[in-house]
DRENKEDO-827430 format. One line per field, with one value per residue (C-alpha): residue in one letter; y, z, x. Coordinates in steps of 0.2 Angstrom, whole numbers. Layout:
N
code = (A, ...) .
y = (Y, ...) .
z = (Z, ...) .
x = (X, ...) .
***
This chain:
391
code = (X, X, X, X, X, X, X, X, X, X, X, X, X, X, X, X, X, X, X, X, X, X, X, X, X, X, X, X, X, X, X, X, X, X, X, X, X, X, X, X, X, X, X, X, X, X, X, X, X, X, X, X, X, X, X, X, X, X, X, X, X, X, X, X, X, X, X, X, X, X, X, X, X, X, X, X, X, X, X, X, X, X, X, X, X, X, X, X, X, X, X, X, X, X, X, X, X, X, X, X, X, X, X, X, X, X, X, X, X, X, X, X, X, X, X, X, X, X, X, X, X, X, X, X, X, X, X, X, X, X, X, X, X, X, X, X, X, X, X, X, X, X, X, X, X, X, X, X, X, X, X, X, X, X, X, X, X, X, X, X, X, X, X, X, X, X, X, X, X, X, X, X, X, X, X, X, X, X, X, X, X, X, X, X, X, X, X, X, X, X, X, X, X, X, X, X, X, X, X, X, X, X, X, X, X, X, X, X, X, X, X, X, X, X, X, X, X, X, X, X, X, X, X, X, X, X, X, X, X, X, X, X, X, X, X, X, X, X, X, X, X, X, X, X, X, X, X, X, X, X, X, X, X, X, X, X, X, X, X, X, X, X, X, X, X, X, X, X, X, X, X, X, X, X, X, X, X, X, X, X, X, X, X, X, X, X, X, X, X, X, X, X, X, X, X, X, X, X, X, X, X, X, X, X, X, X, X, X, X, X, X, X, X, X, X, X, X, X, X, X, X, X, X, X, X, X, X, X, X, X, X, X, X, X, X, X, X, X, X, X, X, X, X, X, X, X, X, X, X, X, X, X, X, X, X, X, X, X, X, X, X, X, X, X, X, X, X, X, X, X, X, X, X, X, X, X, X, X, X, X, X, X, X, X, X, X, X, X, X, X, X) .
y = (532, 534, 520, 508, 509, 502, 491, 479, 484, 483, 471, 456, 453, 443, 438, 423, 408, 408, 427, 426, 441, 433, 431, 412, 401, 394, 382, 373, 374, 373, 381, 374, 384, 383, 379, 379, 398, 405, 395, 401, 419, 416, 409, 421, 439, 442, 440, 443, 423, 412, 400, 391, 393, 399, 413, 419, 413, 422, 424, 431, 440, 450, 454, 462, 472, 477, 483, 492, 501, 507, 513, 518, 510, 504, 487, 476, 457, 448, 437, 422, 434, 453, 448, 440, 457, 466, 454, 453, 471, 474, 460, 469, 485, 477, 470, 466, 481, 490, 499, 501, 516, 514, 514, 503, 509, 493, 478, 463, 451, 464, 473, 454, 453, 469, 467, 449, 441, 456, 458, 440, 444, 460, 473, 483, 493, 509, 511, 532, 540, 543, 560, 568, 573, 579, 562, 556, 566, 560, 541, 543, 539, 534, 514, 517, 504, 512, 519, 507, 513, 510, 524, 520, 512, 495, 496, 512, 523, 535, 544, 553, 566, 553, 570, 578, 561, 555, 573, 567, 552, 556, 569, 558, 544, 532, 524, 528, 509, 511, 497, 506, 493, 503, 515, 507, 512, 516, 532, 538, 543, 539, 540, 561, 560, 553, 535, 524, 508, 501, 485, 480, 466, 462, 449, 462, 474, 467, 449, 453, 448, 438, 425, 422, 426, 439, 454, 465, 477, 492, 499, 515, 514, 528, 515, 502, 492, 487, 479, 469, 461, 458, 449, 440, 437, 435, 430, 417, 409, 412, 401, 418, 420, 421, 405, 407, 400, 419, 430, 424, 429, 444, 450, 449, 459, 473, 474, 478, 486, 505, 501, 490, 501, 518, 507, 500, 517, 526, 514, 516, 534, 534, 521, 530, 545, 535, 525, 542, 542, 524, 529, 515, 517, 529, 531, 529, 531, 534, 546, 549, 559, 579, 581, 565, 572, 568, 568, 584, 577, 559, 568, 578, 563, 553, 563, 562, 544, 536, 516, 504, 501, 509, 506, 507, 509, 500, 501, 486, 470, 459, 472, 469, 450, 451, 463, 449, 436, 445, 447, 440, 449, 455, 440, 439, 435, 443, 449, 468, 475, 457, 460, 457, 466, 459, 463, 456, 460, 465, 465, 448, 440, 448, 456, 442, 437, 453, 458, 470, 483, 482, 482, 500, 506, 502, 510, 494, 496, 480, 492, 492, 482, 484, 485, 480, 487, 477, 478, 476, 490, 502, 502, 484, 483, 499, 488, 472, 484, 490, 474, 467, 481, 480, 463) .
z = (365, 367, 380, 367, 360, 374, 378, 361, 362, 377, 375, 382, 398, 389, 370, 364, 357, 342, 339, 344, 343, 354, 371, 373, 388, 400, 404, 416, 434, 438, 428, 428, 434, 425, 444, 461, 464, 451, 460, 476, 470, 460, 479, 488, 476, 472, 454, 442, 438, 441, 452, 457, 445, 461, 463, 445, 428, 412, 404, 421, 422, 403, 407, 424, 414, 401, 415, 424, 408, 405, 423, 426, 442, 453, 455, 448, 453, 444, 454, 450, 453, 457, 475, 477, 471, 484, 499, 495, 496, 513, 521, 515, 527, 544, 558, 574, 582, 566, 559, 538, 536, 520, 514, 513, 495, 490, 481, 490, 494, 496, 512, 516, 517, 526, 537, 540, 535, 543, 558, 562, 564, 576, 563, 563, 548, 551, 537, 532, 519, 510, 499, 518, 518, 537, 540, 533, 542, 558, 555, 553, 568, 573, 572, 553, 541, 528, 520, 504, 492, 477, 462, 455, 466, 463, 459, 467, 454, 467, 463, 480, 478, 476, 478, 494, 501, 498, 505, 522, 524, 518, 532, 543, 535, 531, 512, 501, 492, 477, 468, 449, 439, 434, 424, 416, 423, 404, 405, 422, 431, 450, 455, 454, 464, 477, 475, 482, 478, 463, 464, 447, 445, 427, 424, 418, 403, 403, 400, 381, 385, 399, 395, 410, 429, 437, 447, 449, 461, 455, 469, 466, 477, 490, 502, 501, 515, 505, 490, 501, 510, 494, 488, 498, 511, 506, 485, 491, 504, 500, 484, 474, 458, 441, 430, 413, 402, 408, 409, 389, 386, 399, 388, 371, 382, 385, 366, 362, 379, 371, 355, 367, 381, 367, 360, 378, 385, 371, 371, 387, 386, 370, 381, 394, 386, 376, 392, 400, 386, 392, 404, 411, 420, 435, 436, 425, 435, 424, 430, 411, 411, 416, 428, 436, 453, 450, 433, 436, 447, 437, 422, 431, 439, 426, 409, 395, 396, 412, 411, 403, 419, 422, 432, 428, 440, 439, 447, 460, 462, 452, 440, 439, 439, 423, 415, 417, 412, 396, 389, 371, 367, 383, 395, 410, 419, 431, 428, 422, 403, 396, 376, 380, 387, 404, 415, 435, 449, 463, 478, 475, 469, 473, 487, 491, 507, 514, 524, 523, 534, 528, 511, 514, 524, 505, 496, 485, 479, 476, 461, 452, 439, 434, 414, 409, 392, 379, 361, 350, 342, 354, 346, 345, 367, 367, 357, 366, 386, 378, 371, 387, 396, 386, 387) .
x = (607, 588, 581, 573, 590, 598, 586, 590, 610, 616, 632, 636, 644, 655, 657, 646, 656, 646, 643, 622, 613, 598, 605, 609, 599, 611, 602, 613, 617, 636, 649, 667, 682, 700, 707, 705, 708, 697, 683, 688, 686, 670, 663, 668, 663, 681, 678, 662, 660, 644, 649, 630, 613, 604, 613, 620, 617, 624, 605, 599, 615, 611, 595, 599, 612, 599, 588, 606, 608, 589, 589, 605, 606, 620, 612, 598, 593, 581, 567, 557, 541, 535, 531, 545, 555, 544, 546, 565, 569, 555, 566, 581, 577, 569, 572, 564, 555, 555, 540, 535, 527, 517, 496, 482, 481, 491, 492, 482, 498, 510, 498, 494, 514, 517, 502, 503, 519, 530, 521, 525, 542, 539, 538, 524, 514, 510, 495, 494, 488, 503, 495, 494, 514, 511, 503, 518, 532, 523, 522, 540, 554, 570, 564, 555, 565, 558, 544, 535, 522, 516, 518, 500, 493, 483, 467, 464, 475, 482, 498, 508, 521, 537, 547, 540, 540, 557, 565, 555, 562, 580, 580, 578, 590, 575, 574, 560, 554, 542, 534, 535, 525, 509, 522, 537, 555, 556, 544, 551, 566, 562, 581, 576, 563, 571, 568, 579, 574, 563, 554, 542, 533, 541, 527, 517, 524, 542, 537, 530, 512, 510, 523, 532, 534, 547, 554, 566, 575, 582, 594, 600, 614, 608, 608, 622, 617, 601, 610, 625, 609, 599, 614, 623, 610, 592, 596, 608, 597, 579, 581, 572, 581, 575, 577, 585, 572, 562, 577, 577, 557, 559, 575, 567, 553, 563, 565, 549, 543, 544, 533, 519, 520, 517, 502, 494, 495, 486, 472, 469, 469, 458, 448, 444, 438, 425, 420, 414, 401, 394, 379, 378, 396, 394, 413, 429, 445, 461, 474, 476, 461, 465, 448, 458, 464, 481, 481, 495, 505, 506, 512, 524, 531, 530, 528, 513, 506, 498, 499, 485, 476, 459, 444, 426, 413, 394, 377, 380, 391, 379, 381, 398, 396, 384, 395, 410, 400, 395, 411, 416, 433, 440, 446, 441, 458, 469, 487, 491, 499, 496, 495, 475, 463, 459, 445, 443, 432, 444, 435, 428, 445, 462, 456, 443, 448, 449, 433, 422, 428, 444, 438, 431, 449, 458, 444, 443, 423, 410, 405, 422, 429, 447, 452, 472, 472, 479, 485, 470, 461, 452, 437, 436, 437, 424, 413, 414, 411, 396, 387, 392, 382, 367, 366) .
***
């Protein structure tokens, strides 16, 4: 069966006592046993059986397998956010003394985590440019834990040779960790480049229009240590499991997730050719776009579309703020792949804490403003950007 297929039938773990089609929402927290050694079991992973809400629930449980069939994955575990994903899996990997070899190029809370968070604990970044392969092969040694990027990166839309990278760090037995959310794990097949390990914010195309929080990590099994500490370490004591009231909105997510994703990732295409005809902007950065400089390796990575985030550049800051302030249609929220258009400031918000100098090391510009692409028509959001502009 073709993915969106599989996405609406894959079957249940087990049979519903009524027959629903709709996954059911369990929500409760304990779940009775038939006697004292079927509990024991449960407890102790001897048996496929929920024993406590915090660590397995059959809502959670159908969801993760949707995601375990769509990817084909050996094992997926659902989070109650995408940060929560991502500090799950880094956690996963390190220890003390350990280094994460990753880029600047990265989403504000997960560098602030990596670069803040882990280095607390004695494990040290070591910040590369991750499109410089002999940058890369050098960063790596016998103490890396692993090496973390992001597919597309956030807001800078750069796209590094997955491939290249992963046959680097497997020759010297070090996992490849890639944050896929820019590009859903429907449109690509990471596990053949070489990743290792998926994290994706699924608040963002999965959840069916900004509807719920979550995350997910998809472990392809390459290295099995990671999924026995995912599970029956950090899941079971960090408290970070998805609730069933969102594996219910994320699962009726999936089923749609094709049909959205197709429509999100063509307005943003047709958006971003029409946006190049705007004076006014001095840059439109969409890797979409084939004078994109990785426009050709984005689409042999990932095929013909290229997500529904975009950037646009303007004059000045203050531009940026009037622009913002100006707009009717287009929200002015943060979140990604909502079924509206959103449009932030970056510099100023997600990555407002962060100063100046360090500001410039990411590449995250005062003059750019960062478009999701939603679900409306095209026309309609070119319409609103450029009374917002003139005005």
């Amino acid at each position: 069966m073709k993915r969106q297929t599989i996405a609406i039938h894959t079957p249940y773990v087990r049979p519903d006592a009524y027959g629903a089609l709709a996954v059911p929402i369990y929500n409760n927290v304990s779940f009775e046993f038939n006697n004292a050694q079927e509990m024991s079991d449960a407890f102790c992973n001897r048996i496929k059986a929920p024993d406590y809400a915090r660590i397995a629930n059959p809502t959670v449980t159908q969801f993760e397998q949707r995601v375990k069939a769509l990817t084909e994955a050996a094992h997926v575990t659902a989070f109650n956010s995408g940060m929560a994903a991502v500090s799950t899996a880094l956690l996963a990997v390190v220890a003390q003394g350990k280094n994460v070899v990753t880029s600047r190029h990265l989403f504000g809370n997960t560098l602030a985590f990596i670069s803040g968070s882990l280095l607390r604990l004695g494990i040290k970044p070591r910040l590369r440019d991750l499109t410089d392969l002999e940058a890369v092969e050098k960063a790596i040694d016998d103490q890396t834990a692993c090496v973390f990027l992001e597919i597309v990166t956030n807001p800078q839309l750069e796209v590094a040779d997955l491939k290249a990278i992963a046959e680097i760090a497997h020759r010297k037995g070090v996992p490849v960790i890639a944050d896929s959310t820019v590009i859903p794990f429907t449109e690509t097949n990471l596990k053949a480049l070489g990743v290792d390990v998926e994290v994706v914010s699924s608040t963002k195309y999965i959840s069916g229009g900004g509807t719920s929080l979550g995350g997910l990590i998809i472990d392809y099994g390459t290295f099995p240590d990671i999924n026995k500490r995912v599970k029956y370490d950090l899941l079971i004591n960090l408290g970070v499991y998805m609730t069933p009231q969102t594996a219910y909105i994320q699962t009726l997510g999936l089923e749609t997730l094709d049909v959205r994703y197709q429509r999100q990732a063509a307005n943003a295409q047709w958006l971003a050719e029409a946006l190049r005809d705007v004076p006014e902007i001095t840059r439109v950065n969409y890797v979409g776009l084939e004078d994109n400089p990785y426009h050709e390796l984005a689409q042999l990575q990932f095929g013909s579309t290229a997500g529904a985030m975009l950037t646009i550049d303007l004059a000045s800051k203050e531009a940026c703020f009037e622009f913002l302030n100006h707009l009717k249609l287009v929200h002015r929220a943060t979140n990604l792949f909502d079924s509206r258009t959103l449009a932030i400031h970056p510099a100023s918000t997600i990555f407002g804490l962060f100063p100046d100098r360090q500001l410039e090391q990411m590449d995250v510009r005062q003059t750019t403003i960062r478009l999701s692409v939603g679900l409306e028509a095209p026309e309609d959001i070119l319409t609103d950007i450029q009374q917002a502009i003139n005005q």
